[in-house]
C-alpha positions as CSV (number, residue, x, y, z in Angstrom):
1,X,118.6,75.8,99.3
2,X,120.5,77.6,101.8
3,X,122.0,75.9,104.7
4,X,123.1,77.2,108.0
5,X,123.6,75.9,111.7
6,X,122.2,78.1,115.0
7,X,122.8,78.1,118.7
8,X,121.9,80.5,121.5
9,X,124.7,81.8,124.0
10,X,123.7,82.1,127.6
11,X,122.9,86.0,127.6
12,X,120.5,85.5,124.6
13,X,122.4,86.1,121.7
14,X,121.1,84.1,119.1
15,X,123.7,83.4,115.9
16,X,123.0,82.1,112.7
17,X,126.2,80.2,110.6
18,X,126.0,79.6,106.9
19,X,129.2,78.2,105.4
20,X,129.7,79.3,102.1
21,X,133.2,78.3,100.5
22,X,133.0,80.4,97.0
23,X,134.3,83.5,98.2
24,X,137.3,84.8,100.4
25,X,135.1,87.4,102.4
26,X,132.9,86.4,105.8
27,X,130.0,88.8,106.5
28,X,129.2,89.7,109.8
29,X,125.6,91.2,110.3
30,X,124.1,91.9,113.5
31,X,119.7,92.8,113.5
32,X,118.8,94.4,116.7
33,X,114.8,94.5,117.4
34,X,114.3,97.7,117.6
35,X,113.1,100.5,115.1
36,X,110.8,103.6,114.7
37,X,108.1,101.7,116.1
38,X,109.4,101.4,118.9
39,X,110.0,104.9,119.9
40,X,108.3,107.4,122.7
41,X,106.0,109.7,120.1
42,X,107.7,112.7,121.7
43,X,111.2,111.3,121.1
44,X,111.0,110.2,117.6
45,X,113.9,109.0,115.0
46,X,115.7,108.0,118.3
47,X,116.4,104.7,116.3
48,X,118.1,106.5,113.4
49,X,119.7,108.5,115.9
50,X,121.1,105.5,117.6
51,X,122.1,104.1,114.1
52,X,124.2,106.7,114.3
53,X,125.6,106.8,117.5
54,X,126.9,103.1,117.3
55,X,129.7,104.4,114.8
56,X,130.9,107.1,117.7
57,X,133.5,104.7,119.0
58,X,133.4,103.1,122.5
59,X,136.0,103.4,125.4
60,X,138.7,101.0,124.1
61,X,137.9,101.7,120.6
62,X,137.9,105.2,120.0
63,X,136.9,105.1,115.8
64,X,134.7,102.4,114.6
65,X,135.8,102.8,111.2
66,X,139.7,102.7,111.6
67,X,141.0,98.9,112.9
68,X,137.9,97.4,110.2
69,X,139.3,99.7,107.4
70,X,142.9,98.8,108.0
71,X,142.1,95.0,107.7
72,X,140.3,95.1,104.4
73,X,136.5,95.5,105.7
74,X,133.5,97.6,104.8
75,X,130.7,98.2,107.2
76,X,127.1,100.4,107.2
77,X,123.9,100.7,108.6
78,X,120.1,101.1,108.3
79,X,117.4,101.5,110.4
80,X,113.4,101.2,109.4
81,X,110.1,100.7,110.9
82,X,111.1,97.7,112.7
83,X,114.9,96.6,113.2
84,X,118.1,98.3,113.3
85,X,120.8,96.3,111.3
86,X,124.4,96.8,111.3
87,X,126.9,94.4,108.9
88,X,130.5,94.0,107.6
89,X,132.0,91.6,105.0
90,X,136.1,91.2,105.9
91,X,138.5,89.2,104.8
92,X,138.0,85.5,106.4
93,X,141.9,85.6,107.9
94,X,140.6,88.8,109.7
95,X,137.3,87.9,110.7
96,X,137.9,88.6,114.9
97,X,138.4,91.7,114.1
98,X,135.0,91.8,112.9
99,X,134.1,90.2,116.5
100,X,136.0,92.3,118.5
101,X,134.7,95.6,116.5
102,X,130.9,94.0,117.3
103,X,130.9,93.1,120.5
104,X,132.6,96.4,122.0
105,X,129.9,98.4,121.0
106,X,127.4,96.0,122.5
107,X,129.2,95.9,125.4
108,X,129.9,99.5,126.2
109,X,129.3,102.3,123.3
110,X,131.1,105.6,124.2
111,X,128.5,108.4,125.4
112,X,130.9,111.1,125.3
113,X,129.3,114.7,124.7
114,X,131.6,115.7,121.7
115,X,130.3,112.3,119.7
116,X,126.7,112.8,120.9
117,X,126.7,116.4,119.7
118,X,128.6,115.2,116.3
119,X,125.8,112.9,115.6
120,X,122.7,114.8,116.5
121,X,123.6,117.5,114.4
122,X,124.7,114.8,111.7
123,X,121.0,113.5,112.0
124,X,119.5,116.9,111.9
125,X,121.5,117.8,109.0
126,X,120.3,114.5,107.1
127,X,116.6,115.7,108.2
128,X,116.9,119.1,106.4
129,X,118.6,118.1,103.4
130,X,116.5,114.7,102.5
131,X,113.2,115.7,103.9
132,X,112.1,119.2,104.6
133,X,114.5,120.9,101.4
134,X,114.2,118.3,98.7
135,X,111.5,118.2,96.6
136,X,108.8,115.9,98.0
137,X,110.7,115.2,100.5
138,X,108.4,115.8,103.2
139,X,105.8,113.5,101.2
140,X,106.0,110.6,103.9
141,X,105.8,112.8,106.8
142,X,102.3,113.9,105.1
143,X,101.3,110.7,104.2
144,X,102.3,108.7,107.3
145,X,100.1,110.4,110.0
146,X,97.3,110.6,107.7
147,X,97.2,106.6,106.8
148,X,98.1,106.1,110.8
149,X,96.2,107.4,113.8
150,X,96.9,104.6,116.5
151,X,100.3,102.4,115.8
152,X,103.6,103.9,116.0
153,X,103.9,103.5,112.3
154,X,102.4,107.4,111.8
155,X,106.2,108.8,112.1
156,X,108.5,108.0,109.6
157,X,112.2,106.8,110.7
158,X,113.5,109.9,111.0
159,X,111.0,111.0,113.0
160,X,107.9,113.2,113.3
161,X,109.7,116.8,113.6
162,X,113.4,118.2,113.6
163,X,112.9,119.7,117.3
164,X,112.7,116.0,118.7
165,X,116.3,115.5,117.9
166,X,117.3,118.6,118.5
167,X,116.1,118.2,122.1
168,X,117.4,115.0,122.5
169,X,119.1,114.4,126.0
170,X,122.0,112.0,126.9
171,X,120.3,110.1,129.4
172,X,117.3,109.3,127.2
173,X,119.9,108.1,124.2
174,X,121.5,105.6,127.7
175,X,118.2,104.8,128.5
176,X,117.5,104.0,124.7
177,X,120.9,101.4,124.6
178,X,119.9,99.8,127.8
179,X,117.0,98.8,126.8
180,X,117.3,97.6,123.2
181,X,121.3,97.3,122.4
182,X,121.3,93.6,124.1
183,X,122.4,90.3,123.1
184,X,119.0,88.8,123.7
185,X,117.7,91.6,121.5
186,X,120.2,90.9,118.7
187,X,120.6,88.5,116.0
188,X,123.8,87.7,114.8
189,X,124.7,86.2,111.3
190,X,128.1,84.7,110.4
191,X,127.8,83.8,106.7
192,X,131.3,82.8,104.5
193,X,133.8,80.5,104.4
194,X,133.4,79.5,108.4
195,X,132.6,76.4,110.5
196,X,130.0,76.4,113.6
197,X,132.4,75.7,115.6
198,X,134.5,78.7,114.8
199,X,131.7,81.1,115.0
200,X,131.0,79.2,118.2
201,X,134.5,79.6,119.9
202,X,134.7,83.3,118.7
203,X,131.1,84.1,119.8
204,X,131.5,83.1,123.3
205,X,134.7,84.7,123.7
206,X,133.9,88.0,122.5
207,X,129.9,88.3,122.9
208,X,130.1,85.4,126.1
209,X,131.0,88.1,128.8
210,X,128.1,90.9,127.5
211,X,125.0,91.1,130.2
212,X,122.2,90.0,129.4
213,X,119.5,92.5,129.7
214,X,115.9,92.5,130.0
215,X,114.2,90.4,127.2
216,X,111.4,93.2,125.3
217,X,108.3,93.1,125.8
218,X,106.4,94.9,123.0
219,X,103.0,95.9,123.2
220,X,102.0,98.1,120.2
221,X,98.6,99.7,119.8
222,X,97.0,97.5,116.3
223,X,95.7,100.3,113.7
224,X,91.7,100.2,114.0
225,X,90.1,99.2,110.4
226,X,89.6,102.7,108.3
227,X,86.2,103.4,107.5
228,X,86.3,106.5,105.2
229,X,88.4,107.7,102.9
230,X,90.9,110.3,104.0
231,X,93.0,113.3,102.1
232,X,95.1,116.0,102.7
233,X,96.7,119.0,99.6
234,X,100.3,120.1,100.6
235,X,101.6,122.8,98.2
236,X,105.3,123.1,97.7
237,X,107.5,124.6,95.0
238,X,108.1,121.5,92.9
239,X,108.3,121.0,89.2
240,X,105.2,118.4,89.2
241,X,101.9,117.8,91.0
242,X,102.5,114.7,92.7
243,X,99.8,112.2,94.1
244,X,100.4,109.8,97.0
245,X,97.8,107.3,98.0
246,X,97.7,104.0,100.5
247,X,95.9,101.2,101.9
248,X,96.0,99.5,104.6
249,X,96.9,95.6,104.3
250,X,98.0,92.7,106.4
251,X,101.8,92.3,107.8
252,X,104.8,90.6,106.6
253,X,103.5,87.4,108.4
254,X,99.9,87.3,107.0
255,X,99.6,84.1,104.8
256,X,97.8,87.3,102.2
257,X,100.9,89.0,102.2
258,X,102.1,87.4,98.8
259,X,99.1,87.8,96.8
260,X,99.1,91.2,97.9
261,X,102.5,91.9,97.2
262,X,101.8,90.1,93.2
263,X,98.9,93.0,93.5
264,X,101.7,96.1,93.5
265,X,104.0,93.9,90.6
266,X,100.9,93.6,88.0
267,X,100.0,96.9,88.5
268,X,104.1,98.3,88.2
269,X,106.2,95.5,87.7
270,X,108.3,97.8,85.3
271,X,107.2,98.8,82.2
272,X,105.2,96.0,81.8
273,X,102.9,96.6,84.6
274,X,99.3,97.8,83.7
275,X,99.9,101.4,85.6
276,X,102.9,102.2,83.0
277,X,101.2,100.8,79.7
278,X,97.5,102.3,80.5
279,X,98.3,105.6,81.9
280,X,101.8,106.6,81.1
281,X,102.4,105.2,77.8
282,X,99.2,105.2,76.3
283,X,97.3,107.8,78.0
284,X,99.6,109.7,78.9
285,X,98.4,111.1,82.5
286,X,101.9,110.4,84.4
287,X,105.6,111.1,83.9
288,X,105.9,108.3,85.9
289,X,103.8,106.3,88.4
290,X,104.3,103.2,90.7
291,X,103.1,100.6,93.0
292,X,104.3,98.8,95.8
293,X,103.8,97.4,99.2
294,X,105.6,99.0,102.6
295,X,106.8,95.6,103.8
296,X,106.4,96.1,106.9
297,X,106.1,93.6,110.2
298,X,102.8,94.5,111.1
299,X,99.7,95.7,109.2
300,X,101.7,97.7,106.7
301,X,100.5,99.9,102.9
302,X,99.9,99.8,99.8
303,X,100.7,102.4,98.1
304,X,100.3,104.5,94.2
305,X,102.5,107.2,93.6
306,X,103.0,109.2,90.6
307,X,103.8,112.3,89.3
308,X,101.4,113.8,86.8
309,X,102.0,115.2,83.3
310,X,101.8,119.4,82.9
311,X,97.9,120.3,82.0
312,X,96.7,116.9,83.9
313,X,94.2,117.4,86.9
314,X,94.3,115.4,90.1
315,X,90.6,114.2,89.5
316,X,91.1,112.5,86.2
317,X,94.0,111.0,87.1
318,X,92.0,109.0,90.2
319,X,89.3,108.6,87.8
320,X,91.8,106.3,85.4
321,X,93.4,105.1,88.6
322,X,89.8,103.7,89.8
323,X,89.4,101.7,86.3
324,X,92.6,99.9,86.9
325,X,91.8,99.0,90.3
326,X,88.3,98.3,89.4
327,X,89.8,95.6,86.5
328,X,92.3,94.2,89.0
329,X,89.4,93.3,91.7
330,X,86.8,91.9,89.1
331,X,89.2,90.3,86.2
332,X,91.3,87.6,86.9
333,X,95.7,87.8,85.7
334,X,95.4,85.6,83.0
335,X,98.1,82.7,83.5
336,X,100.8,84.2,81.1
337,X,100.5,87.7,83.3
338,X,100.6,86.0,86.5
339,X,103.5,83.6,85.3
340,X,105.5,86.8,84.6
341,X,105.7,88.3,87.9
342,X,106.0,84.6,89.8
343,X,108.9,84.8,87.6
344,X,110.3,88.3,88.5
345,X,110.1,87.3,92.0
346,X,112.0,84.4,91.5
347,X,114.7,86.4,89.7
348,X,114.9,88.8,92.3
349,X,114.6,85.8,95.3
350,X,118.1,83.9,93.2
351,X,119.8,87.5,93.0
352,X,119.1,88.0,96.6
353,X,121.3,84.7,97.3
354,X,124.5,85.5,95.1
355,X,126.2,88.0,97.4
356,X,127.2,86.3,100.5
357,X,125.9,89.8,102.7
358,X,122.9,89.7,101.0
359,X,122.4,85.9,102.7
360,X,123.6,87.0,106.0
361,X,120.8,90.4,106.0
362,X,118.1,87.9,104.3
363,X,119.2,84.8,107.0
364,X,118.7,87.6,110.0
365,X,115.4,89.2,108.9
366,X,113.5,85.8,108.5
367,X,115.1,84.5,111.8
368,X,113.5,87.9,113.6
369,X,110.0,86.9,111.5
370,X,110.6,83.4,114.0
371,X,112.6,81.1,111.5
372,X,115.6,81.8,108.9
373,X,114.2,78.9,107.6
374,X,111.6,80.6,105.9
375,X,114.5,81.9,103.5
376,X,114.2,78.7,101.6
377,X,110.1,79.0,101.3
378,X,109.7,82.3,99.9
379,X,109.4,81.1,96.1
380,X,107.4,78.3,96.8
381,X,104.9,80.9,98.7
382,X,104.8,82.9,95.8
383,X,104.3,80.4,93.3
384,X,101.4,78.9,95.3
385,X,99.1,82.6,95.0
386,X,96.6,82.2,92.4
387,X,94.6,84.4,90.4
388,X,91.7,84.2,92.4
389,X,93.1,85.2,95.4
390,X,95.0,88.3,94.2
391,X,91.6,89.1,93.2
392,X,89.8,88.6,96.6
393,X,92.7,90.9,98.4
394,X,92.7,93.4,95.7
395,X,88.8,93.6,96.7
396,X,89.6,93.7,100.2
397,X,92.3,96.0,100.1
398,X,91.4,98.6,97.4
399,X,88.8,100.0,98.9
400,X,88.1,104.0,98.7
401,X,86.9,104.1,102.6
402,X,90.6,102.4,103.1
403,X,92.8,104.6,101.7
404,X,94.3,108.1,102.2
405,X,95.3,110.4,99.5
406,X,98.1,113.0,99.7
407,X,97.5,115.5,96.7
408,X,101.1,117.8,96.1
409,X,100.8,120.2,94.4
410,X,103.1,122.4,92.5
411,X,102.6,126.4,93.1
């Protein structure tokens, strides 16, 4: 069970505390509401950009980096589909430095032309190298517009094309930070060797004074149901032929959401998965081949990936594909299957909790889902799916007019 206290400042901020006396570090980790999602379609990966950006300094703190660094903390970033989260551990006898680092940048991030140009091409840079001259790399970018034709969810987080951050203007990337970078916007976690009442007394000194801003108001376009089955062929100079495909499914807040998630962990929960002993180890089709769900807020994918063995054609590989799925929806896990996976979630749930950032990240994300209370329900969630209903999603879900298939192939 995780404990943890919560209050709200005036402008919105809301802040999460979670005393934790085992180890000499306090993590600091600030989710902002804003992703990919969220973007204008002809000014995608502004999100990633902005990830960026936040490390550029501000006007009393030239480097980000330096005053954490020289008190013994580590920071980074990520950005997906739907938040932006920044975090820090520090040493607890330094921890307003951690508050002071924070809450500059909220309150007035540096838009000077030499870090805006530093960054952009940084993030341009990143674009080429990761996604359009690595192999498969531009897999996503394929895959993503092809699943998606409506929600926001058809670019990935870097974006839909290199030119859109190329083109990217300075008073778009202010008008970006206005309206997301707010305390009301934000969720702050404060998880260590801390009272409330510290965090409290910090917080409103350093975060009190920020404005407010205007709360978001987020009207996405939902995904209309797919009713035939899409594909596209990309050829690309790769070792491998490579096969992509994905199905729509429910969100992260969907009670199905757990038996669909037990779905991806039969099918590739390691090498014990039914995908790996069928058709890598025994028949021998893939090199390697996978499951998993996107994870996403709303309606997200389910996706099978793998990359097929030399001499192996993209139509018997389906073909083997569609038996497994075709067992999945009709047979019912048997109870020592389905006891294995509840297991390996549990594993992975108690790892989760050791690291004391890992709590504050975890603590944020369920608070943004409506309650960080939900942190302490997860296994219980899991444990109550049955067989029955991973079969009635994996009939729902796995349906050929519902998903979209990327062949890549080698030339």
């Amino acid at each position: 069970m995780i404990t943890f206290d919560r209050f709200t400042l005036d402008n919105g901020l809301n802040v999460i505390v979670h005393n934790d006396t085992s180890t000499p570090l306090v993590a600091v980790n600030i989710l902002y509401d804003v992703g990919s999602r969220d973007e204008d379609p002809n000014r995608t990966g502004f999100a990633h950009l902005f990830e960026h950006l936040m490390f550029g300094g501000s006007a009393n703190i030239p480097k980000y980096d330096e005053p954490l660094e020289r008190v013994g903390g580590e920071n980074n970033a990520f950005t997906n589909n739907d938040i932006t989260n920044y975090y820090l551990t520090i040493p607890k006898e330094n921890i307003e430095t951690a508050f002071w680092l924070e809450s500059d940048r909220m309150f007035d991030l540096a838009f000077s032309e030499k870090s805006f140009d530093v960054q952009r091409n940084v993030v341009v840079e990143e674009f080429r190298q990761n996604y359009l001259n690595q192999p498969y790399g531009d897999a996503w970018l394929l895959l993503r517009p092809l699943a998606y034709k409506v929600h926001p969810y058809q670019w990935s987080t870097i974006g839909k094309d290199i030119s859109q951050i190329e083109n990217a203007e300075m008073d778009e990337v202010k008008a970006f930070y206005k309206k997301y970078y707010n305390p009301c916007n934000a969720i702050m976690v404060v998880a260590g060797d801390v009272t409330t009442d510290e965090v409290r007394e910090l917080t409103e000194k350093w975060f009190g004074p920020i404005r407010k801003g205007e709360p978001l108001l987020r009207s996405l376009p939902a995904e209309p149901a797919q009713e035939e089955a899409r594909s596209i062929t990309a050829e690309r100079n790769v070792p491998f032929d490579s096969l992509y495909k994905a199905w729509h499914m429910c969100g992260r807040l969907d009670p199905e959401f757990y038996a669909t998630d037990l779905i991806s962990d039969l099918l590739s929960a390691g090498q014990s998965g039914r995908l790996y002993q069928e058709l890598v180890k025994k028949q021998q089709l893939f090199s390697d081949l996978n499951a998993f769900i996107s994870g996403d807020v709303d309606a997200g994918l389910f996706v099978i990936t793998g990359k097929l063995m030399k001499g192996v054609n993209f139509k018997d590989v389906e073909k083997a594909i569609a038996v497994q799925l075709e067992k999945i929806c009709t047979e019912a896990a048997n109870e020592t299957e389905l006891r294995k996976v509840k297991n390996r979630m549990e594993s992975m749930m108690a790892f989760s909790e050791m690291r004391i950032l890992d709590k504050a990240m975890n603590l944020a994300y369920y608070e943004l889902l409506g309650d960080a209370g939900l942190i302490n329900q997860i296994i219980e969630k899991y444990e109550q799916v049955k067989a029955s209903e991973i079969m009635e999603q994996a009939q729902k879900i796995l349906k050929p007019t519902n998903c979209s298939t990327l062949y890549y192939k080698a030339i």
